[in-house]
C-alpha positions as CSV (number, residue, x, y, z in Angstrom):
1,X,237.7,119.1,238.0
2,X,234.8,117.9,240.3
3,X,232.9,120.9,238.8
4,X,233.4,119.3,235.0
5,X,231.9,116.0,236.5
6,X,228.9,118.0,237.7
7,X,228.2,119.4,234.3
8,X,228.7,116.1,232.6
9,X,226.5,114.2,235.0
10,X,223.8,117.4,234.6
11,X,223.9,117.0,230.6
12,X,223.8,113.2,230.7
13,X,220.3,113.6,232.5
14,X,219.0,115.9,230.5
15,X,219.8,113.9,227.8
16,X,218.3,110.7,229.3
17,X,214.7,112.5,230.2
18,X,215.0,113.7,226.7
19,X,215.6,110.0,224.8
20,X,212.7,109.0,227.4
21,X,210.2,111.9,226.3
22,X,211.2,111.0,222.6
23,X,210.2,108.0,222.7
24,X,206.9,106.9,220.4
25,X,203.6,106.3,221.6
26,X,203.1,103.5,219.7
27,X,206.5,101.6,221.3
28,X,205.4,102.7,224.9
29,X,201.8,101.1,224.2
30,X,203.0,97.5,224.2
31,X,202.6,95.0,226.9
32,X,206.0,94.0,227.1
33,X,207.0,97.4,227.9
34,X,204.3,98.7,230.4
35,X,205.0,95.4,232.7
36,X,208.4,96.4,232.6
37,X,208.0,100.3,233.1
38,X,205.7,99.2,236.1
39,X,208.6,96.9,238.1
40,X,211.5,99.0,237.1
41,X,210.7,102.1,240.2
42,X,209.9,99.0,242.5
43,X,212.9,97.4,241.8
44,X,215.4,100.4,242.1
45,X,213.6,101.6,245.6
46,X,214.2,97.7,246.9
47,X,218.1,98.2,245.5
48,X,218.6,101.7,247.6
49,X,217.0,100.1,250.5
50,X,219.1,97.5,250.1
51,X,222.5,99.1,249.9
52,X,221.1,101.5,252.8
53,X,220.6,98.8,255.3
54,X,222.8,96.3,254.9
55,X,226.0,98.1,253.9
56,X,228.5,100.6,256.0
57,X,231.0,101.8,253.5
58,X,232.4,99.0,251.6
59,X,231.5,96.6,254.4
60,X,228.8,94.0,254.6
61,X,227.3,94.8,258.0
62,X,224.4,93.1,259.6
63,X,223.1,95.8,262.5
64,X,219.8,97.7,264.1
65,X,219.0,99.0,260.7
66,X,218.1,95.2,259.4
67,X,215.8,94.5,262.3
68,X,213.9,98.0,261.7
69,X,213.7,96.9,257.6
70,X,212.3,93.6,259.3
71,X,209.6,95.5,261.5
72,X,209.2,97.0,258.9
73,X,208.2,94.4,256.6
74,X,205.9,92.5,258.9
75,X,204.0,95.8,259.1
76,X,203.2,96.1,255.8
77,X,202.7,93.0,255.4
78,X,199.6,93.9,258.6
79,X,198.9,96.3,256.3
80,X,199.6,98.9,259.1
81,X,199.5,102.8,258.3
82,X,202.6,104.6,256.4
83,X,203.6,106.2,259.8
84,X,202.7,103.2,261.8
85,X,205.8,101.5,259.7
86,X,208.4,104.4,259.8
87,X,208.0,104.8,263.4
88,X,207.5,101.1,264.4
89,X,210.9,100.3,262.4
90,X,212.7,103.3,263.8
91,X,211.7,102.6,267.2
92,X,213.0,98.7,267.1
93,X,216.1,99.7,265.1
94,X,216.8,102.6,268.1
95,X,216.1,100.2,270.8
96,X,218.4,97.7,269.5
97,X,221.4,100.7,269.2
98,X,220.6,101.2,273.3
99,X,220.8,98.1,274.2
């Protein structure tokens, strides 16, 4: 059965990246729809990291992984290096965990 799911899932992309490469020129040309297309990646990546940090499960927790997104933040907003961020966050969010 889970193997049926797979397939579905598979087709249903395919199809989706198909509908998307179908698409007109002329329609993906418009304002309206650029703007959009730009905010939509930024949006789902800020949705994942959400769900990431600040659930466990079906639970609502608040733990070491906000205060590394937190670090995190304030280092990009230094404008710090990539690795800088990842290791700065890691290292606050492991440090809390020992403690």
């Amino acid at each position: 059965m889970i193997w049926v799911a797979v397939a579905i899932t598979g087709v249903g992309c395919y199809l989706l990246k198909l509908a998307g490469l179908s698409v007109p020129p002329r329609v993906l040309e418009r304002p309206l729809v650029e703007r959009v297309a730009d905010y939509i990646p930024v949006a789902l990546l800020a949705a994942l990291i959400a769900v990431q940090v600040f659930s466990r499960g079906h639970e609502l927790v608040i733990d070491a992984r906000a205060l590394g997104l937190g670090v995190a933040v304030v280092l990009l907003l230094l404008r710090a290096p990539f690795l800088v961020v990842v290791f700065g966050a890691a290292l606050a969010a492991a440090l809390v965990r020992l403690l």
